[in-house]
C-alpha positions as CSV (number, residue, x, y, z in Angstrom):
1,X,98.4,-40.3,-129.4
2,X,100.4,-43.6,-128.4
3,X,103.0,-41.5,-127.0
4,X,100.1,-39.2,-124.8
5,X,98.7,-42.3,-123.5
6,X,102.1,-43.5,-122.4
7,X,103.2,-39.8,-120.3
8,X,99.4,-40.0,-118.6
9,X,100.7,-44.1,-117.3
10,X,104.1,-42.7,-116.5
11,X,103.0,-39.6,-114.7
12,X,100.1,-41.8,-112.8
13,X,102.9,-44.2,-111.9
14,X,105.2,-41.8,-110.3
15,X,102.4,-40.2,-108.4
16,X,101.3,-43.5,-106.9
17,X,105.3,-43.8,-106.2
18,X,105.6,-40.5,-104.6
19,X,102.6,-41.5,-102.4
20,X,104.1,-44.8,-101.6
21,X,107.0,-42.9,-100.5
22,X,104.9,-40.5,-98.6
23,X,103.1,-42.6,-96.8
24,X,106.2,-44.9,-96.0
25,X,108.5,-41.3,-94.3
26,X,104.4,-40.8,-92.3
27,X,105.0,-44.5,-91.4
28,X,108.6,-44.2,-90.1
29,X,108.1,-41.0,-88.3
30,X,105.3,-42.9,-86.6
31,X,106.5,-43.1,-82.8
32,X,106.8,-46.8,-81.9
33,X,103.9,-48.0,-79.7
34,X,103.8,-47.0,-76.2
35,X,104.8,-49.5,-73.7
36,X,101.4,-50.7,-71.6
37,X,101.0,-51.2,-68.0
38,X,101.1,-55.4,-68.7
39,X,104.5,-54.8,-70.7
40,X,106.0,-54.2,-67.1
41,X,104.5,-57.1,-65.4
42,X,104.1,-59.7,-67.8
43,X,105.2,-60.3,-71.4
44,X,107.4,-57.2,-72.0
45,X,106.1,-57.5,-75.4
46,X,102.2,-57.2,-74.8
47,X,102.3,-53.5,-76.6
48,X,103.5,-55.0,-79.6
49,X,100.7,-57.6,-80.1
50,X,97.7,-57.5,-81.9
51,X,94.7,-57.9,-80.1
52,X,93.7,-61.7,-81.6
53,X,97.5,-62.3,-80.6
54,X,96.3,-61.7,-77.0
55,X,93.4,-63.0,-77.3
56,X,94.9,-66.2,-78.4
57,X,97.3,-66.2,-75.6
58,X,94.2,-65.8,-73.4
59,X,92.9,-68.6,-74.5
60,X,96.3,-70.9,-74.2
61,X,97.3,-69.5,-71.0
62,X,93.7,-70.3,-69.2
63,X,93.7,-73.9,-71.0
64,X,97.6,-75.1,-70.6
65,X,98.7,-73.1,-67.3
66,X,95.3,-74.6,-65.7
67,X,95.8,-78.0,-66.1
68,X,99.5,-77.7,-66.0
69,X,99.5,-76.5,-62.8
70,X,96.6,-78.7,-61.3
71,X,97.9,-81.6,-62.7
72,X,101.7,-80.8,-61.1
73,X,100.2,-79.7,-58.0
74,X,98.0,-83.0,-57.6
75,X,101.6,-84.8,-58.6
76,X,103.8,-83.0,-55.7
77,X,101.0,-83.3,-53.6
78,X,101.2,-87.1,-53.8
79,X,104.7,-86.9,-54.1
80,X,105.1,-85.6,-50.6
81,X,102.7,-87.4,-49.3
82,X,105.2,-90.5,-48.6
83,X,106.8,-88.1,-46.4
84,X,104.2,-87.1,-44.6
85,X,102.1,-90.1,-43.9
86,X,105.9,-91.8,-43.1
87,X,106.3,-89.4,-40.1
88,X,102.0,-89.4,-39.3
89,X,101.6,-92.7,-38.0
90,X,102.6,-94.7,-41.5
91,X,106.2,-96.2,-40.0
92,X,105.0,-97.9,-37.5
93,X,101.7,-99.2,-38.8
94,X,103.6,-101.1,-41.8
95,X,106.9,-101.4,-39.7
96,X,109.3,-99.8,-41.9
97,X,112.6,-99.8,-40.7
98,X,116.6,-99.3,-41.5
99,X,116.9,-98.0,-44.9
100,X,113.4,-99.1,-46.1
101,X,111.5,-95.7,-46.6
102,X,114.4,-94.6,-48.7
103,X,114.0,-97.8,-51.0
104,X,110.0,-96.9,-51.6
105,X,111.5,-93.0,-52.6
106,X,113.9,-95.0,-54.5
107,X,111.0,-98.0,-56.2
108,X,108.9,-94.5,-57.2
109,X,112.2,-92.8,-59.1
110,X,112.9,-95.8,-60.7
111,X,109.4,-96.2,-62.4
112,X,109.2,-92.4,-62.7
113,X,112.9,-92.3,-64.5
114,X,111.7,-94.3,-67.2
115,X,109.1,-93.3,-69.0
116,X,110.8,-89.9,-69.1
117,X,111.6,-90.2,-73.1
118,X,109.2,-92.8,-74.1
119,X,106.4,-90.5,-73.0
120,X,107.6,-87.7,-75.5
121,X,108.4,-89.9,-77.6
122,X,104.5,-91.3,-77.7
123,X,103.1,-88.2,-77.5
124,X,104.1,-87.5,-81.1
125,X,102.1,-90.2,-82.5
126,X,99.0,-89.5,-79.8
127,X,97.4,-86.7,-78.7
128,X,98.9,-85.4,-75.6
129,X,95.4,-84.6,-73.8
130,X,94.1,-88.0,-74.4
131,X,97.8,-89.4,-73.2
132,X,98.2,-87.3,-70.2
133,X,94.5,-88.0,-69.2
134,X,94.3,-91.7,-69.5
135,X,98.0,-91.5,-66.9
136,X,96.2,-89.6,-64.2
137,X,93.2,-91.5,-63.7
138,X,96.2,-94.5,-63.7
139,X,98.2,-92.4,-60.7
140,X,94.5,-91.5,-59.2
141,X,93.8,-95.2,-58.9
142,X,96.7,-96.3,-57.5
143,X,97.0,-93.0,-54.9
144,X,93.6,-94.7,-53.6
145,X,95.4,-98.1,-53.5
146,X,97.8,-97.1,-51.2
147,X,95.1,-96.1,-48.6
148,X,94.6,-99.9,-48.3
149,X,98.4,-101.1,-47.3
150,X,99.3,-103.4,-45.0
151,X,103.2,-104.2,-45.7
152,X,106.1,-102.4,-47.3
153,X,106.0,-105.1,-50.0
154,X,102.4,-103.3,-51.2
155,X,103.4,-100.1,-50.9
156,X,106.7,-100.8,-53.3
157,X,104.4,-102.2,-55.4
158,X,101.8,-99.0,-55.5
159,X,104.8,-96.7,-55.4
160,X,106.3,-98.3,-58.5
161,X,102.7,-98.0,-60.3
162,X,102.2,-94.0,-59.3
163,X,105.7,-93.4,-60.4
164,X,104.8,-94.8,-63.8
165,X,101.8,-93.0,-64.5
166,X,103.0,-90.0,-63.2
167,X,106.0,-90.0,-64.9
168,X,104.7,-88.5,-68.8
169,X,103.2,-85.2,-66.9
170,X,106.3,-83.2,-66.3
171,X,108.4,-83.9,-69.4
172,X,105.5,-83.6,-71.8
173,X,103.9,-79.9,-70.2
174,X,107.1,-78.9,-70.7
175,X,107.4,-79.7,-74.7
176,X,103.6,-78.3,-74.8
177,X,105.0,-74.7,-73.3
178,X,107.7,-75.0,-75.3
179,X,105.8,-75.4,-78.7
180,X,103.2,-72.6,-78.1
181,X,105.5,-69.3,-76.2
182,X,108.3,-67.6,-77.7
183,X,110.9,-65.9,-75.4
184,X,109.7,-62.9,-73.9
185,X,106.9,-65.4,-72.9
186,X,107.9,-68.9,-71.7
187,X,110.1,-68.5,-68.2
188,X,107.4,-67.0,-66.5
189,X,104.9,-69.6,-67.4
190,X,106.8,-72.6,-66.5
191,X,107.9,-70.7,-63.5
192,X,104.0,-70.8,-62.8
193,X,103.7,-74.4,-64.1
194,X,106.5,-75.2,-62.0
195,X,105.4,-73.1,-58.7
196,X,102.5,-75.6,-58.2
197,X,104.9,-78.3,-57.1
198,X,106.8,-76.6,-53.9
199,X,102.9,-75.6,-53.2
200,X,101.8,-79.0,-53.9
201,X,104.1,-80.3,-51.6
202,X,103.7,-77.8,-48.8
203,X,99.7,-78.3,-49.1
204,X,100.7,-82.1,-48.6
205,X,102.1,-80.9,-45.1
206,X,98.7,-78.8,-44.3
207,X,96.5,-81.3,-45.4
208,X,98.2,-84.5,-43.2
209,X,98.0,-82.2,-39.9
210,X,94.5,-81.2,-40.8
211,X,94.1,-84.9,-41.6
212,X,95.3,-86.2,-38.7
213,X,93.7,-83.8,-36.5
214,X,90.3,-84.4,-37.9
215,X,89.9,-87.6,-39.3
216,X,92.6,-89.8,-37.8
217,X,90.4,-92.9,-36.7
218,X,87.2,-92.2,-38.3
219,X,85.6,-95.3,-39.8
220,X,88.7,-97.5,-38.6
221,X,91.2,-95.7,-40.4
222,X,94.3,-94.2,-39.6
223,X,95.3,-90.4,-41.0
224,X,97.6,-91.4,-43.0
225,X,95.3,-93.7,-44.8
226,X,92.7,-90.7,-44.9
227,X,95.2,-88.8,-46.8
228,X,95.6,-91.1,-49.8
229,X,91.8,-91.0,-50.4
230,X,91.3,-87.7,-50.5
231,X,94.4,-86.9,-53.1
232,X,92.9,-90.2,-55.4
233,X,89.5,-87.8,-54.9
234,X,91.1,-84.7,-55.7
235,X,93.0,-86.1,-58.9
236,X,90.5,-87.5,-60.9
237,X,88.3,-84.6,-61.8
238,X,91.9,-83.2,-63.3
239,X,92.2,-86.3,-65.7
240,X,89.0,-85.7,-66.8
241,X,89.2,-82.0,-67.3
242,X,92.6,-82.5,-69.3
243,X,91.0,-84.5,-71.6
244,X,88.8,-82.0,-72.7
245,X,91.1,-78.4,-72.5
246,X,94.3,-79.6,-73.4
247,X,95.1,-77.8,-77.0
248,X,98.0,-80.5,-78.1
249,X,100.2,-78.1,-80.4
250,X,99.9,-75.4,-82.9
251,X,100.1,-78.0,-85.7
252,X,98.3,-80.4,-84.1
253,X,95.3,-79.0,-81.7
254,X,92.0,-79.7,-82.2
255,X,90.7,-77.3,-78.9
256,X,87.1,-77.0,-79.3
257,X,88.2,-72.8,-78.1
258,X,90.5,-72.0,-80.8
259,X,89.7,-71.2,-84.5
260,X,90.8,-71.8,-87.6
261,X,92.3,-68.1,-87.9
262,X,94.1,-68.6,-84.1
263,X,95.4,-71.7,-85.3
264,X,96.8,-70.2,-88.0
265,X,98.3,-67.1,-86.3
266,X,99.8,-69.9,-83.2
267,X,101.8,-71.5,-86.2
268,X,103.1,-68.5,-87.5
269,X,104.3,-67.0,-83.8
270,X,106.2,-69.9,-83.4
271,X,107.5,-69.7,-86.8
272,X,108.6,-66.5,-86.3
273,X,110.6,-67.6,-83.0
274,X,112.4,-70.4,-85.1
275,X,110.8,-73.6,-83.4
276,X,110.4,-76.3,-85.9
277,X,107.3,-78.0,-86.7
278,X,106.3,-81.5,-85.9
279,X,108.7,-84.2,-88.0
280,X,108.7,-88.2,-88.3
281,X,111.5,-89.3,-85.3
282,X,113.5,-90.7,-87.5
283,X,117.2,-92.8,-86.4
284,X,119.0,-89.9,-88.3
285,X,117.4,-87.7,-85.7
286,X,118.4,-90.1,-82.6
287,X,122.1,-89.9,-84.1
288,X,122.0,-86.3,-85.0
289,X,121.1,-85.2,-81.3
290,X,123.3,-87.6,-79.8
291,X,126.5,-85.9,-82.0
292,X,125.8,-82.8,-80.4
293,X,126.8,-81.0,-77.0
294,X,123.4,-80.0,-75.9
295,X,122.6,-83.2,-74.8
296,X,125.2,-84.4,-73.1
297,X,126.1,-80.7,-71.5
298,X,121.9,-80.1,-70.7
299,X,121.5,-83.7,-69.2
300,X,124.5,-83.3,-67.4
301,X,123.9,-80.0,-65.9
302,X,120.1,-80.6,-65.2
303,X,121.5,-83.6,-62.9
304,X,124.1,-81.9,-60.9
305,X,121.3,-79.1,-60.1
306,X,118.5,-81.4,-59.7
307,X,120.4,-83.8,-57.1
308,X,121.8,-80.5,-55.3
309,X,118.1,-79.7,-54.3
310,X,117.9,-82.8,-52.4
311,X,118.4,-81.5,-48.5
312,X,115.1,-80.0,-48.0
313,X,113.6,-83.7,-48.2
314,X,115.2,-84.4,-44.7
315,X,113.6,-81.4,-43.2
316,X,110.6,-83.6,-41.5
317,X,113.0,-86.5,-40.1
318,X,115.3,-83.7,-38.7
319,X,112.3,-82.4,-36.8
320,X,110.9,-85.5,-35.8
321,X,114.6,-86.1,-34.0
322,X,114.2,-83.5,-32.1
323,X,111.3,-84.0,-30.7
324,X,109.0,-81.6,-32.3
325,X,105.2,-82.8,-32.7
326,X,103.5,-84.5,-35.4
327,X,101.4,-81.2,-36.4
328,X,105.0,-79.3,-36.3
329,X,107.0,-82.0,-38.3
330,X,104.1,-81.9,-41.2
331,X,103.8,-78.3,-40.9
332,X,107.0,-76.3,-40.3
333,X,108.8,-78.0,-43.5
334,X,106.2,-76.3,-45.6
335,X,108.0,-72.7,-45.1
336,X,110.7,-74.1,-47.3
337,X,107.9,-75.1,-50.2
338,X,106.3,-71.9,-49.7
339,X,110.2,-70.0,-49.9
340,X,111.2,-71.7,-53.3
341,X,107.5,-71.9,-54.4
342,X,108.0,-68.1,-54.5
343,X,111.6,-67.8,-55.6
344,X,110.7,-70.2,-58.7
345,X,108.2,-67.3,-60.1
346,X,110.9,-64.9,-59.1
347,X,113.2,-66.3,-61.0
348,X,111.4,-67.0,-63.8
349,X,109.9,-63.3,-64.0
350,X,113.2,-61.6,-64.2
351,X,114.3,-64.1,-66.9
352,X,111.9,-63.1,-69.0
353,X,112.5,-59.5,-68.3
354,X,115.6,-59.2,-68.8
355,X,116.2,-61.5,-71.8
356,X,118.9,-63.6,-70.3
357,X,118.8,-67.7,-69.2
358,X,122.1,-67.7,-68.3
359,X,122.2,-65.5,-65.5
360,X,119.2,-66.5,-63.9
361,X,120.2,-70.2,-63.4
362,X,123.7,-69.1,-62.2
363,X,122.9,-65.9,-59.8
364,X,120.3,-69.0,-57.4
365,X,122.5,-71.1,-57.4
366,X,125.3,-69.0,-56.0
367,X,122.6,-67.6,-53.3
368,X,121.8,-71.5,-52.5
369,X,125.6,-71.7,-51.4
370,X,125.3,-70.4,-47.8
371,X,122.2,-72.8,-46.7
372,X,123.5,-75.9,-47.8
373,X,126.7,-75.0,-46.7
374,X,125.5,-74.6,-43.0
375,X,124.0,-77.9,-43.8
376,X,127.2,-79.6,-44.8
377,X,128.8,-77.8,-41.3
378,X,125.9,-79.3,-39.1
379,X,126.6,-76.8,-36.6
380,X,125.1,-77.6,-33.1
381,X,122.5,-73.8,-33.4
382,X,118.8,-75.8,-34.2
383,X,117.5,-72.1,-35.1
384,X,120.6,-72.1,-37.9
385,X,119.8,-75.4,-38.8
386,X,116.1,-74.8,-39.4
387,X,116.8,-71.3,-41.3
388,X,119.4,-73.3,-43.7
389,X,116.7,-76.0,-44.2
390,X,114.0,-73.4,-45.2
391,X,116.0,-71.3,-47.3
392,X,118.1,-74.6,-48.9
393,X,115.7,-75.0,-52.2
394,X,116.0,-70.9,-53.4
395,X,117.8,-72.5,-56.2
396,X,115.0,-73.6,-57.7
397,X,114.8,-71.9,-61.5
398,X,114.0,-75.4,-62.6
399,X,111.3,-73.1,-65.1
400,X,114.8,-70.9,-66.8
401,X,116.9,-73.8,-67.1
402,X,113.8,-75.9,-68.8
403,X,113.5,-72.5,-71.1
404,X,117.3,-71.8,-71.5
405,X,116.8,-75.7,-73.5
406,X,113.6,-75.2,-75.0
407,X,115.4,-72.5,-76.6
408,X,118.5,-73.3,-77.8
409,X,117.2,-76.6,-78.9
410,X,114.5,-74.6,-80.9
411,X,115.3,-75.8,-84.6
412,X,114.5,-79.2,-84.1
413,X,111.5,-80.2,-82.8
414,X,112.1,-84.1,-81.4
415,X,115.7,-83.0,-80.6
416,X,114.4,-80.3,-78.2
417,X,111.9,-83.0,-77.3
418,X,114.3,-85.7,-76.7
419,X,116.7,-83.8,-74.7
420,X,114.0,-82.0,-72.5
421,X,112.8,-85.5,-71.4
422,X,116.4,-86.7,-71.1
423,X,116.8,-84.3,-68.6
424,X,114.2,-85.1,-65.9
425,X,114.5,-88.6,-67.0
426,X,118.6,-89.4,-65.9
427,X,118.1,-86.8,-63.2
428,X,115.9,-88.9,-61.8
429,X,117.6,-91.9,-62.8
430,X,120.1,-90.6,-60.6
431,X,118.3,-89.6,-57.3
432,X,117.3,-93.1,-58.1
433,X,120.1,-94.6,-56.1
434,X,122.2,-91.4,-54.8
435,X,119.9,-91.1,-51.6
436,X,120.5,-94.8,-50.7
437,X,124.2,-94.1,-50.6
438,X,124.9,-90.3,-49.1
439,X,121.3,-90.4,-46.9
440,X,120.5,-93.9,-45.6
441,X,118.1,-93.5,-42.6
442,X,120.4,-95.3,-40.7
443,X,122.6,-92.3,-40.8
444,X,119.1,-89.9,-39.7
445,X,119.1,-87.0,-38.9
446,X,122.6,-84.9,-40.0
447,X,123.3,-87.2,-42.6
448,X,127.3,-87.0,-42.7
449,X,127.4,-88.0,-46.7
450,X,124.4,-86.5,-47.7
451,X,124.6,-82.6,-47.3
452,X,128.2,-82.1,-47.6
453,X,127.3,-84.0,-51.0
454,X,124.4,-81.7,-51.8
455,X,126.9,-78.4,-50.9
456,X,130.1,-80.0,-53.6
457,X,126.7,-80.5,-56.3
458,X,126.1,-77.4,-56.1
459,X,129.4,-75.5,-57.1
460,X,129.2,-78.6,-59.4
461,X,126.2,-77.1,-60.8
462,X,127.4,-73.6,-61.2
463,X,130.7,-75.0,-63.0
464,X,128.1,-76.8,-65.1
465,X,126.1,-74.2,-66.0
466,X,129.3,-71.8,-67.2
467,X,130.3,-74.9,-69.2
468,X,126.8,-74.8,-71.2
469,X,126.8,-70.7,-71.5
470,X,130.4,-71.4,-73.2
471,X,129.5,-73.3,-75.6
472,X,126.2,-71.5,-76.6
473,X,128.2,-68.3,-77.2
474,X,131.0,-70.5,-79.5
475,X,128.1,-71.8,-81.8
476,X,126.6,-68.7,-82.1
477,X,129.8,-66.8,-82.7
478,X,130.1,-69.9,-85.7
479,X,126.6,-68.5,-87.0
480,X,125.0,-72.5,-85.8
481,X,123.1,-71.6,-82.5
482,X,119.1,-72.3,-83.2
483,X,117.9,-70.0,-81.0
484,X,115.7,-67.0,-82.1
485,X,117.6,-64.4,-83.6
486,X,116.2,-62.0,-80.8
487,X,118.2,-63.7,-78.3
488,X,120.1,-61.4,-76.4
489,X,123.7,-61.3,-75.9
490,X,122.8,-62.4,-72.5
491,X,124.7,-61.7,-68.8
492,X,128.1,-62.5,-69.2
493,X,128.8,-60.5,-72.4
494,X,127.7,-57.0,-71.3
């Protein structure tokens, strides 16, 4: 009987296995899931996902690209506005002369270099939506301050203070992107992050002219002053809002929109795409990051691109030189915002597409060669002139090169934090005090140090960038490279 019972267990055991098998050859014969309309024009991956994947994504897209990208445009829009109210009517009512509007760009990069790292630094100990709120009702406050000047003294001062406050937005949406999308995902959504501030800046341009035109005088104030108030007015409601819709992180969000399940599957996306979770900052990890290439050879190739964008700043004074109006000189330089605003999503889009960093940070910046190279000729044409000026900022794939780090600094989380801050932080260290030597106003409006400068940083750049695909492709070909395993081979290996 003992031996009957054991034939009916074996015979039941190998029919279950026979229709494990079965069901396993039904499984592979399965034809893989058909590509979706979406999987085209966005995340090439949609068809894969479940449907709570993209729900969740739903969800983070709507909360982080929103305030991301009203927060940066409110940031650019203030940003430009120096420019703007400086050719409007602000020069002479605080008599600015010589090289003094170049040492309030300068005062604003100082303030706005350093709090580069501290901020993501900070932000692991406190929440980033109660952070990055609290700094833009600080920048809000003192954007209305500056409606009140009355000296270049003051507006040091308030350019100093807007720097600061503004200076923890950029570095720390960044790390945010960079903890919640894998690969096939993140380029395109810092490209659109990132779009807001060549939009930012041109709106700048559209509102001063309408400013101007409208309200110049009104209650006894200047345009110019107008402008500040309404950007203070405009910035506010965004503090508040990021207070309240910011998610943090995956380990750390406490979104009032996103469940315990979603929280749950976030973690495990980014598991899956090798990011590290959250870790004490420890000195081990300072000295650990520091004996690695990526941030010396990230840093240093995020300035030489960074400072090569620099012409298209110049675009206004050049106009106002030759005589063009003051609705022309705030409006015309907009083209080139609108141009790169546009070329940023470009870029970003077929980065994501086709799977490779690399080539999408090199192929701009070889395009970006024949503008600022009509720049650095200064050739007598004005129609020449004003095509290189519009088309001099095509370059900007700011979002791949931000993702080509995120990624390959993926296995550790304060590194990859660290050395994304780094970047914007000594870039801006540097266009700190480059300006003042290669474009003082006193040499307005070719500039004979400045573009030729911004023509040499651009092969610079492109040098720079080979340098960094070099080394990825030796650490990966020594099994060490912490990117995703997905990773393709990228451009310069097919």
């Amino acid at each position: 009987m003992g031996n009957s019972v054991t034939q009916t267990i074996v015979k039941q055991a190998n029919e279950v296995t026979k229709s494990t098998d079965s069901a396993s050859e039904d499984a592979s014969q399965q034809p893989p899931p058909r590509r979706s309309f979406r999987s085209f024009i966005w995340d090439t991956d949609t068809h894969l996902k479940s449907p709570e994947e993209q729900r969740l994504l739903l969800k983070i897209d709507a909360a982080i690209l929103s305030i991301g990208c009203l927060g940066f445009f409110m940031k650019y829009l203030d940003q430009g506005n120096i420019t703007n109210a400086y050719v409007s009517g602000m020069q002479e009512s605080l008599s600015m002369y010589g090289n003094q509007y170049t040492y309030a760009q300068t005062v604003y990069t100082v303030s706005y270099a350093v709090m580069q790292i501290p901020s993501t630094l900070i932000i692991q100990r406190i929440r980033p939506s109660i952070w990055l709120a609290a700094m833009e009702v600080g920048w809000a406050t003192f954007t209305f301050a500056q409606a009140g000047m009355t000296n270049v003294s003051q507006l040091y001062a308030f350019r100093f203070l807007v720097g600061f406050f503004e200076s923890s937005f950029f570095p720390v949406l960044l790390y945010l992107l960079g903890s919640w999308y894998t690969k096939t995902e993140l380029a395109k959504r810092v490209a659109l992050f990132h779009m807001t501030a060549p939009l930012g800046t041109a709106f700048s341009g559209y509102l001063q002219a309408a400013v101007y035109k409208n309200l110049d005088g009104a209650h006894g104030l200047a345009g110019w002053r107008w402008l500040y108030i309404i950007c203070g007015c405009m910035t506010i409601p965004v503090g508040f809002a990021t207070l309240f819709l910011l998610p943090d992180t995956p380990h750390t969000t406490r979104a009032w929109f996103i469940t315990g399940e979603e929280k749950e599957l976030a973690i495990e996306r980014v598991r899956k795409a090798g990011k590290a979770p959250p870790a004490r900052i420890t000195l081990a990890t300072v000295k650990r990051t520091f004996s690695s290439w990526k941030w010396y050879a990230f840093v240093l190739g995020y300035i030489l691109y960074g400072e090569s964008c620099g012409a298209s700043s110049y675009f206004a004074i050049w106009l106002k030189a030759e005589g063009f109006s003051v609705s022309d000189r705030n409006v015309i330089p907009t083209g080139t915002s609108l141009i790169s605003g546009g070329c940023v999503v470009l870029w970003g889009f077929l980065s994501d597409y086709t799977g490779s960093r690399f080539a999408w940070v090199l192929i701009p910046l070889i395009l970006t060669l024949l503008p600022n190279g009509i720049l650095a000729v200064w050739p007598s044409s004005v129609p020449l002139k004003e095509f290189a000026f519009l088309t001099c900022n095509i370059q900007l794939m700011t979002a791949v090169f931000y993702s080509w780090a995120n990624e390959i600094c993926a296995d550790n989380n304060e590194a990859r934090a660290f050395i994304i801050s780094s970047m914007n932080g000594f870039q801006y260290a540097v266009a700190a005090w480059l300006p003042i030597l290669i474009f003082p106003q006193t040499m307005a409006p070719n500039f004979r140090y400045g573009f030729p400068t911004t023509f040499a940083l651009v092969i610079a750049a492109i040098i720079g960038a080979i340098a960094i695909q070099l080394l990825v492709l030796r650490d990966r070909r020594k099994g060490k490279q912490g990117t995703p395993a997905n990773e393709d081979e990228t451009w310069t290996e097919a």
